[in-house]
N, C-alpha and C positions, 0 to 999 in steps of 0.2 A: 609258549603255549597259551599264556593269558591271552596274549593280541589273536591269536587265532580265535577263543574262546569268543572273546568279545569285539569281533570285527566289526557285527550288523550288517547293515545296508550299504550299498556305493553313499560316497560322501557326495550328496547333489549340491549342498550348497554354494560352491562359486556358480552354479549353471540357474541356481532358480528366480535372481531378477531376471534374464535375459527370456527365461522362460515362462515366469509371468507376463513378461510383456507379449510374449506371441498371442500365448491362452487366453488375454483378456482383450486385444486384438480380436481375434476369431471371432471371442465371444458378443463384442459389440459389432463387430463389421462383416460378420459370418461369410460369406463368398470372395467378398471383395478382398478382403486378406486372407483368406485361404489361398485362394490362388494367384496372390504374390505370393507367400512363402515359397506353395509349390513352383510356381516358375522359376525362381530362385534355385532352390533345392533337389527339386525332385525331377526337372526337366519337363514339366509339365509346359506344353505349347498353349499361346495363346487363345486356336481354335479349337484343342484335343478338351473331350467335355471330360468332366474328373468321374463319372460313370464309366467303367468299362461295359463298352456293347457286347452283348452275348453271344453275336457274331462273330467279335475277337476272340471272344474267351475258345468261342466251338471250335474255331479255327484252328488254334492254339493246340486243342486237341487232337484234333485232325493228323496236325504237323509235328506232334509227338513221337518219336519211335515205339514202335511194338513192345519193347525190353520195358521201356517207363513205365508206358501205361500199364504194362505187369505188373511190376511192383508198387504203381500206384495201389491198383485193384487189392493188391495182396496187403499191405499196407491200411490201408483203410479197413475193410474185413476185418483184420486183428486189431485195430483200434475202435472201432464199432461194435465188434462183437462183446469187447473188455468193456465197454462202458454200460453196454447192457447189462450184465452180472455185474455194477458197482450200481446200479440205480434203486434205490430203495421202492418199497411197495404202500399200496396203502393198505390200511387197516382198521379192523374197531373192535374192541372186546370191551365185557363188563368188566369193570375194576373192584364193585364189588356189588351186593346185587342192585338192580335201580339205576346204577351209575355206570354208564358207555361213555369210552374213550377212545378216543381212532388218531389218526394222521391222515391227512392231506397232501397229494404230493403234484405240486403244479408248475410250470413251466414260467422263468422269466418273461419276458413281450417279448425285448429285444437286446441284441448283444453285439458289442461290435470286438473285432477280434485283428488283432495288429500282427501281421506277417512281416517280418523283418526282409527288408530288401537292399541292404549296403554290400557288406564286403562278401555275403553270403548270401543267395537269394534262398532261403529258408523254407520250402514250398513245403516240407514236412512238420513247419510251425502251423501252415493254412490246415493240414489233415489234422491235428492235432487239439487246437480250437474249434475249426468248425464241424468237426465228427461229435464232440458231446453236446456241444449246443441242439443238433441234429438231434440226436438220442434221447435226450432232453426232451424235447417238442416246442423249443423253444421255435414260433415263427418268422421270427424279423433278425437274420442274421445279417451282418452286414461285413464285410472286409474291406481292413484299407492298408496299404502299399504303396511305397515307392518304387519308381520304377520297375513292376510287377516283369519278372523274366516266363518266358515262355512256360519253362514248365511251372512255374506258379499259377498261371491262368489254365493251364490243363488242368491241374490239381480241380483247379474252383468249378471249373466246367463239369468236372466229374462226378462233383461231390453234390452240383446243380445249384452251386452261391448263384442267387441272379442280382446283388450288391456290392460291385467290389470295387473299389474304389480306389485311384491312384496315386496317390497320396499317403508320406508318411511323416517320421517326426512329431514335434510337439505339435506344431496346427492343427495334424489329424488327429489326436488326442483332445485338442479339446474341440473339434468337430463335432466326435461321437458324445463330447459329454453336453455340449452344449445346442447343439445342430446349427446347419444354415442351410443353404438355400437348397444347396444341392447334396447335403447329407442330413437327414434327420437323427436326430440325439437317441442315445440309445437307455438302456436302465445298467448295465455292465458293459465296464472295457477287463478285455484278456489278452494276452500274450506276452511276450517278452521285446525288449526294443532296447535300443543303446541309451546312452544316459539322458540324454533330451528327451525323451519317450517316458524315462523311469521320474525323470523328474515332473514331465506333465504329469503323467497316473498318481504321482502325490500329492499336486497342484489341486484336480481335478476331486479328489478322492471323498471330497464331504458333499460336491453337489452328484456324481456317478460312482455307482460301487465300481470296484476293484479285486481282482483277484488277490497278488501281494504286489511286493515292488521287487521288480528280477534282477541281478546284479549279474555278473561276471562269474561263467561257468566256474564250478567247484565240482574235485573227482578224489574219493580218499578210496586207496587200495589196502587190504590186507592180506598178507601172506605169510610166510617162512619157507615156503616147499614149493614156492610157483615156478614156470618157465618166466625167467626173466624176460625172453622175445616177448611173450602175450602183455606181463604184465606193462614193459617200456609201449609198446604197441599202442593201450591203450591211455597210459600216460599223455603220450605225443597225441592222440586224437583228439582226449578234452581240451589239451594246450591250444591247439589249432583253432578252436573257437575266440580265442581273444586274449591279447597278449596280456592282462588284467588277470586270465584263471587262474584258480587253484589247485594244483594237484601234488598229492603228497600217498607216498608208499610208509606204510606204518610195517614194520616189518621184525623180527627176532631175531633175524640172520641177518648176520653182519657179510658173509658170502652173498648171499642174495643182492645187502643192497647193494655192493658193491658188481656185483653183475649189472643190476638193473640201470646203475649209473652209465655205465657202458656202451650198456645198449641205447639208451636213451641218445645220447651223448652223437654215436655213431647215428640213429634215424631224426634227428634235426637240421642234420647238415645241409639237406634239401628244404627247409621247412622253416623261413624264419619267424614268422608268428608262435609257430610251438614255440622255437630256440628261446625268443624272448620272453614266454611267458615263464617257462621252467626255471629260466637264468634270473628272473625277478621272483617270483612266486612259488618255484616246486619245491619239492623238499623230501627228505626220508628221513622218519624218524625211529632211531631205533631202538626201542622197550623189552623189558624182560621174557614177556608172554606173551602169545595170542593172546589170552583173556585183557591183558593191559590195555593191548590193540584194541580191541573193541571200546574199552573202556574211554580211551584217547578218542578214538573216532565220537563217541558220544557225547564228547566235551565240545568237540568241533560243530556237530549237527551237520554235514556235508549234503552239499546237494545230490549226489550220487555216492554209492559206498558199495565196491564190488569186496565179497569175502567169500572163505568154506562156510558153508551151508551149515555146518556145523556151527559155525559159530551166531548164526541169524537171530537165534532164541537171546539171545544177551543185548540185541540191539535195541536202542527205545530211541534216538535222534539220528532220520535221514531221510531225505525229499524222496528217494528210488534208492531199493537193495538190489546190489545181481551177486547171484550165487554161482562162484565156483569158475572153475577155469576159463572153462566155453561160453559162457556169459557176457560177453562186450558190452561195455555200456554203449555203445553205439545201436545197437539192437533196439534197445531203450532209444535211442536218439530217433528211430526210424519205422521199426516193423513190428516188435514181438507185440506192441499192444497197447502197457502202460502207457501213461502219458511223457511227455519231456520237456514240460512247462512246469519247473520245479523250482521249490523254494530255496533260497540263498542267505548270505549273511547270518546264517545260524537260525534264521527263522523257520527250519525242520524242529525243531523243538517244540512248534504248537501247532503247523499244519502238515500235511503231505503235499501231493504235487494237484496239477489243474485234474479236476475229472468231475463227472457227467451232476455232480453233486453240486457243483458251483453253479450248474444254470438251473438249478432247479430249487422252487422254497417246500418245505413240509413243515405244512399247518397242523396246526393242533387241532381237535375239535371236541367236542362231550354233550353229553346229553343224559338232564337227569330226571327220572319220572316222580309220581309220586310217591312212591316205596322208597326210593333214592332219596328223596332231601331229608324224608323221616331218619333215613341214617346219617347221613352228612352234614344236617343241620346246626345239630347241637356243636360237635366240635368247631366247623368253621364260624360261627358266634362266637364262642369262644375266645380264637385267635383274633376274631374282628376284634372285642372287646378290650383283649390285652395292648391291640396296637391303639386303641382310642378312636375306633371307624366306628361309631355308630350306625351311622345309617347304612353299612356294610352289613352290620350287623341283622338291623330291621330289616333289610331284603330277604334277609334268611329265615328270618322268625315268622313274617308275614307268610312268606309261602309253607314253612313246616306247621303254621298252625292250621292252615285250608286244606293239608294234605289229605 
C-alpha cells in the first residue's frame, strides 16, 4: 500500500539526457531539426510542409462517415457545454465601504495542445484540449501530432483548429515552447503524451507553463454488490490504454473479487495490452468495509474512481468520480462531458483534471476612494510598520492625510 501511496510521476530519468538533447536541438536549430526528428519519427516527407492545409483537414471531414461525425457533434456539445458551467465570472463588490474589489477573467494568447498519435490515434484528446481553450477565448490555438489519422483531422476541421501541425514527440514539445520557423511558441502546452512528451513538458516546464505531467492510465473501482461483467469490463478498458496502467478493484467481498478475477481473466484473452497490464499492475484489494474502500482509494489519489454514489461524500483524492453502475469510465474517456486529461502519480491530491480554468488567468483588481483609505489606512501602516516597510507605510499616510 505505501508504493501505491507514494508512486508519483513516471520515472523519466534514464529518457531526460536523450531528451534534452532533442529540446535544445529544436531550440537552437528551430526547423532544421524539427524536421529531422519528424522525418525520422513521425514520417514526415521531405516536401510534406509540417502545417496541415485546411483542405486536408476539410477533406478529412468530408470522408468521415455520418455515424462519426454524430458522435463527434455529440461529443463536443457535452464537452463545450460542461466547460461553460466550469468558467468562472467576473465581478466587483465593496469589501467594506470606499473599498471595491472585483476579479478579472482573461484568456491565455495562445496554447498549444498535443494529441497523441502512436498506438492509439486519440482524436478524443484533440475535443478535449481544444474545446476549453475555445470556451476559454483563448485565440491562438495550435495542435501538434504525429502522423494525425483521418478522423483526427475531422475532429480539428470541426472544432475549426486552422493550426495543426504534424508532428509529435519531444521536438514538438519543445516547438511550442520555444517556436521555429514554422511553429510559433505558445504561453501553455496541454495534453497527455508518452514518456518522451512527459519528459519534454518537464524539460520545458520553467521557460512554457504546463498543465501537469500525465503518466500511465490509473482506474480504482469500488464495490461489494457489483455485476462482476461491468465491473471486469471496465477494468480491461483502462488496461487497454497502456501496458504501464493501473487498475485495481478495492472490494469487501471476497465472492465478488473472486468473480471479478474470472471475468477479467476470460475478457483478456483477445486483448494483450489489457492482459499485460493487469498481469503487471492490477490488483484487488480486499478491506473490511465500504467506508475502508474509500478511505484506501484516498491514500491512492487515482486518476479515475468509479463508486455508489453513496459513498461520493467521503471522497476528497481523485482526477474524475463516476457514480454507480452505468457510469463507465469510458464515457468520461469520450462523451458525457468532463474532461479525460487527468492527473496521475497521486497528483489528485492537489488538483483535478484539464478544464476551461487552465486557459484562463483571473485577475484581481480593487479600487479605493477617499472614504476608503480613511478606513483602510491606519491598519495597513500598521502592518507596514511591523514588517519594517516604511515607505509602504508613507504611501498610506500620505494619501490618508489629503483624504
Amino acid at each position: 500500500m505505501q508504493a501505491l501511496e507514494q508512486r508519483g510521476a513516471t520515472d523519466l530519468a534514464e529518457l531526460e539526457p536523450m531528451v534534452r538533447r532533442i529540446v535544445n536541438n529544436v531550440r537552437r536549430n528551430g526547423d532544421r531539426a524539427l524536421r529531422s526528428y519528424a522525418a525520422r519519427w513521425d514520417g514526415l516527407e521531405r516536401s510534406e510542409p509540417v502545417l496541415v492545409p485546411d483542405a486536408d483537414a476539410q477533406e478529412a471531414w468530408r470522408r468521415t462517415s455520418a455515424g462519426l461525425r454524430e458522435a463527434i457533434t455529440q461529443a463536443a456539445a457535452n464537452i463545450r457545454r460542461y466547460c461553460a458551467w466550469q468558467k468562472p465570472e467576473e465581478w466587483r463588490r465593496e469589501i467594506q465601504p470606499g473599498v471595491c474589489v472585483g476579479q478579472l477573467v482573461r484568456p491565455l494568447e495562445s496554447v498549444g495542445c498535443y494529441v497523441p498519435g502512436g498506438r492509439y490515434p486519440l482524436l478524443s484528446t484533440l475535443l478535449m484540449t481544444v474545446i476549453p481553450a475555445q470556451v476559454a477565448g483563448v485565440p491562438q490555438i495550435r495542435v501538434v501530432s504525429p502522423r494525425p489519422a483521418q478522423a483526427t483531422l475531422a475532429a480539428a476541421a470541426f472544432l475549426g483548429v486552422r493550426e495543426f501541425y504534424r508532428v509529435g514527440g519531444a521536438h514538438a514539445v519543445a516547438a511550442l515552447a520555444y517556436g521555429t520557423e514554422s511553429i510559433p511558441r505558445v504561453d501553455k502546452i496541454v495534453g497527455p503524451g508518452n514518456r518522451y512528451v512527459t519528459a519534454a513538458k518537464k524539460l520545458v516546464a520553467f521557460d512554457c507553463a504546463i498543465e501537469f505531467l500525465a503518466g500511465p492510465t490509473e482506474a480504482v473501482f469500488i464495490s461489494d454488490k457489483g455485476e462482476p461483467v461491468l465491473i471486469a469490463c471496465d477494468l480491461v478498458a483502462q488496461a487497454e490504454h497502456d501496458p504501464d496502467a493501473l487498475c485495481i478493484l478495492i472490494t469487501s467481498s471476497h465472492e465478488l473479487a473472486k468473480a471479478v478475477q474470472t471475468e477479467v481473466r476470460r475478457r483478456t484473452n483477445t486483448n494483450p495490452i489489457a492482459a499485460e497490464s493487469l498481469t503487471r499492475r492490477g490488483a484487488i484489494l480486499l478491506v473490511p468495509s465500504l467506508e475502508e474502500a474509500v478511505e484506501t482509494a484516498n491514500r491512492i489519489a487515482p486518476e479515475h474512481l468509479t463508486l455508489p454514489s453513496a459513498l461520493a461524500p467521503a471522497v476528497r483524492n481523485a482526477g474524475s468520480i463516476f457514480l454507480n453502475a452505468f457510469t463507465p469510465q469510458s464515457a468520461g474517456d469520450y462523451i458525457s462531458g468532463p474532461n479525460h486529461v487527468l492527473p496521475t502519480g497521486a497528483m489528485a491530491r492537489v488538483r483535478g483534471g484539464l478544464s476551461v480554468l487552465d486557459f484562463l488567468r483571473v485577475i484581481s483588481c480593487q479600487e479605493v476612494s477617499r472614504e476608503g483609505i480613511r478606513h483602510i489606512a491606519p491598519p495597513a501602516i500598521a502592518l507596514a510598520e511591523a514588517e519594517g516597510l516604511r515607505a509602504h507605510a508613507e504611501s498610506l499616510r500620505v494619501r490618508c492625510s489629503n483624504a
